[in-house]
C-alpha positions as CSV (number, residue, x, y, z in Angstrom):
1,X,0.0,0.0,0.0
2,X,0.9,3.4,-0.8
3,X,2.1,5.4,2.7
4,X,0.4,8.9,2.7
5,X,2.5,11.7,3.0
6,X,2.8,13.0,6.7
7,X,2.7,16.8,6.4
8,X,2.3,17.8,10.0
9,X,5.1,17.3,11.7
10,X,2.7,17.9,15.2
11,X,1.0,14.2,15.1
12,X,2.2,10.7,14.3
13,X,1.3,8.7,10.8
14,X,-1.7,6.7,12.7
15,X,-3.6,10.2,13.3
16,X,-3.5,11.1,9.2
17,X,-7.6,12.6,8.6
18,X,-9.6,9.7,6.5
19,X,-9.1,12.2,3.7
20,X,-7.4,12.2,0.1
21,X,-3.7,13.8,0.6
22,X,-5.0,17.0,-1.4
23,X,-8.0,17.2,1.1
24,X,-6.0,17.3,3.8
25,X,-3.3,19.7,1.8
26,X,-6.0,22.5,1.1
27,X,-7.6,22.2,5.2
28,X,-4.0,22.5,7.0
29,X,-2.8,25.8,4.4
30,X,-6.2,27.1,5.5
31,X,-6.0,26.6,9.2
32,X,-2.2,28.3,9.1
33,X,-3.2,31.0,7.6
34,X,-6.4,32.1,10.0
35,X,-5.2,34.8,12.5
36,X,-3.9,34.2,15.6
37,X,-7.2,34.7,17.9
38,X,-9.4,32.4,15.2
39,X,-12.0,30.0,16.3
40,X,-13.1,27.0,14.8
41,X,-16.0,24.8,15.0
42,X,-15.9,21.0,14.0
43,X,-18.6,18.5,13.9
44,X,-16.9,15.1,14.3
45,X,-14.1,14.8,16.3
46,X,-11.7,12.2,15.2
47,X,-8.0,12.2,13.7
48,X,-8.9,15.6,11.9
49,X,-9.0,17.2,15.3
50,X,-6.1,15.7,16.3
51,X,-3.7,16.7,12.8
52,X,-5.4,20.2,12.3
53,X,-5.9,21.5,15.7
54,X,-1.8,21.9,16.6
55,X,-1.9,24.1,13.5
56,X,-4.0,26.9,15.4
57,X,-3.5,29.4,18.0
58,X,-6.4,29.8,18.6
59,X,-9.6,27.7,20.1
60,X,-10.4,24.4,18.2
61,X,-13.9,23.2,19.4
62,X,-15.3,19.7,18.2
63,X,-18.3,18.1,18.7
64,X,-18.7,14.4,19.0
65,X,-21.4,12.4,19.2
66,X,-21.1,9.3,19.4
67,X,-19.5,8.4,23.1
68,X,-17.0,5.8,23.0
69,X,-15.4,8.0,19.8
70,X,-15.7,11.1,21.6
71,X,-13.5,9.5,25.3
72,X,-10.8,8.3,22.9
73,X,-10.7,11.8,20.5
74,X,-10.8,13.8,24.1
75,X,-7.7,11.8,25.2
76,X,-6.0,12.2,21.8
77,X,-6.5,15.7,21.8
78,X,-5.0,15.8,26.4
79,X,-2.1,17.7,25.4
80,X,-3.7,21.0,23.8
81,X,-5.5,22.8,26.0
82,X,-7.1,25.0,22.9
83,X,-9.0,22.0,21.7
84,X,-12.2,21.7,23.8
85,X,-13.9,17.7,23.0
86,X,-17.9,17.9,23.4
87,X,-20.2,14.7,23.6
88,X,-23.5,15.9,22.4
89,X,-25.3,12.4,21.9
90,X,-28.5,12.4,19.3
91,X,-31.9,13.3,20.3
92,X,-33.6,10.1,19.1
93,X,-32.4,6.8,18.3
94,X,-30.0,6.1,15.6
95,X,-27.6,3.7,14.4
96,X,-24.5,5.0,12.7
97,X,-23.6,3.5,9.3
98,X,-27.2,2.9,8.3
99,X,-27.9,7.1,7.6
100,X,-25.9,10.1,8.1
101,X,-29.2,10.9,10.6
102,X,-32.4,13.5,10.2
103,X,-32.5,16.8,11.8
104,X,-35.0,14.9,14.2
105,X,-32.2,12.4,15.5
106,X,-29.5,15.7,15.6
107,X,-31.4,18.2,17.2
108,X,-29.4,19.0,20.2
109,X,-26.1,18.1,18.5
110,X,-27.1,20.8,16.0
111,X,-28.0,23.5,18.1
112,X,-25.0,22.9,20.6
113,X,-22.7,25.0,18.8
114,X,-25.3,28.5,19.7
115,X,-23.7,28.3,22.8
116,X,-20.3,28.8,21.9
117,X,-20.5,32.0,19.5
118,X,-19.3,32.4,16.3
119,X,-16.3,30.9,14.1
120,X,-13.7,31.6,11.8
121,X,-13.5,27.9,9.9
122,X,-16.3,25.6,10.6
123,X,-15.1,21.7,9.5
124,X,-18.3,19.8,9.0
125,X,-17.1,15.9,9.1
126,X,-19.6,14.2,11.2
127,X,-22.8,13.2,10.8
128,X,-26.4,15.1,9.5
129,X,-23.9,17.3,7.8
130,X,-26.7,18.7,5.5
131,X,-28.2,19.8,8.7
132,X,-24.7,21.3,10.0
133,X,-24.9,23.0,6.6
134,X,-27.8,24.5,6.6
135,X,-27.2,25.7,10.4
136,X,-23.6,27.3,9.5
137,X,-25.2,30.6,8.4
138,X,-25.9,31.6,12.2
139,X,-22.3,30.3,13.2
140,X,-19.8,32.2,10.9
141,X,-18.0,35.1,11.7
142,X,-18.3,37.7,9.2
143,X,-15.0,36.7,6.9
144,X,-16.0,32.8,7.7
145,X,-15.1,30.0,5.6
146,X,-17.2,26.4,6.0
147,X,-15.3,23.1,4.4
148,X,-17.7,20.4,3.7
149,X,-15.9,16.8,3.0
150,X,-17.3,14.8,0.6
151,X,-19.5,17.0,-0.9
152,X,-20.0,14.8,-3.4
153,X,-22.6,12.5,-1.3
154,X,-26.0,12.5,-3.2
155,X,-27.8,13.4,0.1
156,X,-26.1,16.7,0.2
157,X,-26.9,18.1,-2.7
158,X,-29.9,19.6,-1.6
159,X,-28.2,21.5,1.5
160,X,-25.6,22.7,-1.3
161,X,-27.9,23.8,-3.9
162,X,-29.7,27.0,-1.5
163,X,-31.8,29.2,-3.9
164,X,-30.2,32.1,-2.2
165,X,-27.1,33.7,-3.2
166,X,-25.2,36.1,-1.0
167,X,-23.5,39.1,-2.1
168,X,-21.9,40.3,1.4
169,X,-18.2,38.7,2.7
170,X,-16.2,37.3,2.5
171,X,-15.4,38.5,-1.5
172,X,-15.7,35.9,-3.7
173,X,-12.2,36.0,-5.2
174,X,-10.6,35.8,-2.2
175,X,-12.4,32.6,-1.1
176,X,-11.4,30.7,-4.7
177,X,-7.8,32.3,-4.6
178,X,-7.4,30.7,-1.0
179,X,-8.5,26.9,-2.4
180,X,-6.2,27.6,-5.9
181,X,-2.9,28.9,-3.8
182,X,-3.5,25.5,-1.6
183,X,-3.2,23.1,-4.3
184,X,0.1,24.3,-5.4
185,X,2.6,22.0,-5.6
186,X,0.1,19.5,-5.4
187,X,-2.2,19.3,-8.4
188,X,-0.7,21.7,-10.5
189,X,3.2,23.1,-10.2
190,X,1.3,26.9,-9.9
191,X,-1.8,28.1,-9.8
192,X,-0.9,29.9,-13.0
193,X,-0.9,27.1,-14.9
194,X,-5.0,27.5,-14.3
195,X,-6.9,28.5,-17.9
196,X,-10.8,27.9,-16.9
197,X,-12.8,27.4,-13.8
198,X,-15.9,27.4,-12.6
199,X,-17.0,28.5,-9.5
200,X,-20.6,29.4,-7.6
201,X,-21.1,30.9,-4.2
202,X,-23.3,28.9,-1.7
203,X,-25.7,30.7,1.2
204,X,-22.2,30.7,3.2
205,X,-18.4,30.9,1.4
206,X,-17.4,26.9,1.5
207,X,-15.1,25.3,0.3
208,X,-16.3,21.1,-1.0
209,X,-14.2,18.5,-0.5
């Protein structure tokens, strides 16, 4: 098998995201570059917390719902005291693998994150992420930025496809120029090499991995 490349030199090999290299290329250049006081909101804690979180100053929160996943992400994450662990379990029965869950089941692990203000980077990697989705809107600060992995999910389409299109901040530009400059190196030698795109802007900026 091929080994994936390590490229934080914070965690060991076993904690690499379940994530294609390029994924986890275009997250970590994202999270380095957020100021120093940024916040950011996860739903799903797992090996993403425990690679992406060293890369921030600032607070890392990540909700978790599931309990035995959540004791052994909090113990992962003991030695950085910026990354706060919380086990919100579902609001109705639910067996993982079978759904990613209805708003019904996700009710309180959806609205957890009111209490806890607003959010520079929200990572949505759990589960009912077209509900996280569709929640985000109240969550992000002003220049905010939401990653949704694997976008490509049928059941998502619908969160991703919101009749309304924004015209306030973050610019537009700047949100596509930030997912080009990542995969440098990676995809393509320089983002120069680029002669068409397309590109739409969702209810929040996102970037879909």
């Amino acid at each position: 098998a091929t080994r994936l490349p390590l490229v934080c030199p914070n965690v060991g090999y076993r904690y690499f995201p379940k994530m294609q290299p390029w994924e986890v290329a275009i997250i970590e250049r994202y999270v380095q570059q957020l100021p120093r006081d940024a916040r950011v909101l996860e739903w799903g804690a797992g090996r993403s917390t425990v690679y992406f979180a060293p890369l921030l100053a600032g607070e890392w929160h990540a909700i978790e719902h599931d309990a035995d996943w959540y004791t052994v992400a909090r113990q992962w994450c003991r030695e950085w005291p910026h990354v706060m662990v919380y086990h919100v379990p579902v609001s109705q029965p639910f067996t993982d693998w079978e759904s990613d869950g209805t708003l019904a089941q996700f009710a309180a692990y959806l609205r957890y994150p009111q209490r806890l203000g607003q959010f520079n980077l929200v990572l949505i990697d759990g589960r009912c992420r077209a509900g996280c989705l569709a929640t985000v809107p109240t969550l992000l600060s002003l220049d905010g930025v939401v990653v949704l992995h694997d976008a490509e999910r049928h059941e998502y389409q619908a969160a991703l496809a919101g009749d309304l299109m924004p015209t306030g901040k973050p610019d537009f530009d700047n949100v596509v120029k930030a997912a080009s400059d990542s995969l440098n190196g990676i995809v393509w030698k320089d983002d120069a090499q680029i002669i068409n795109a397309s590109a739409s802007r969702r209810p929040t900026s996102a970037i879909v991995l």
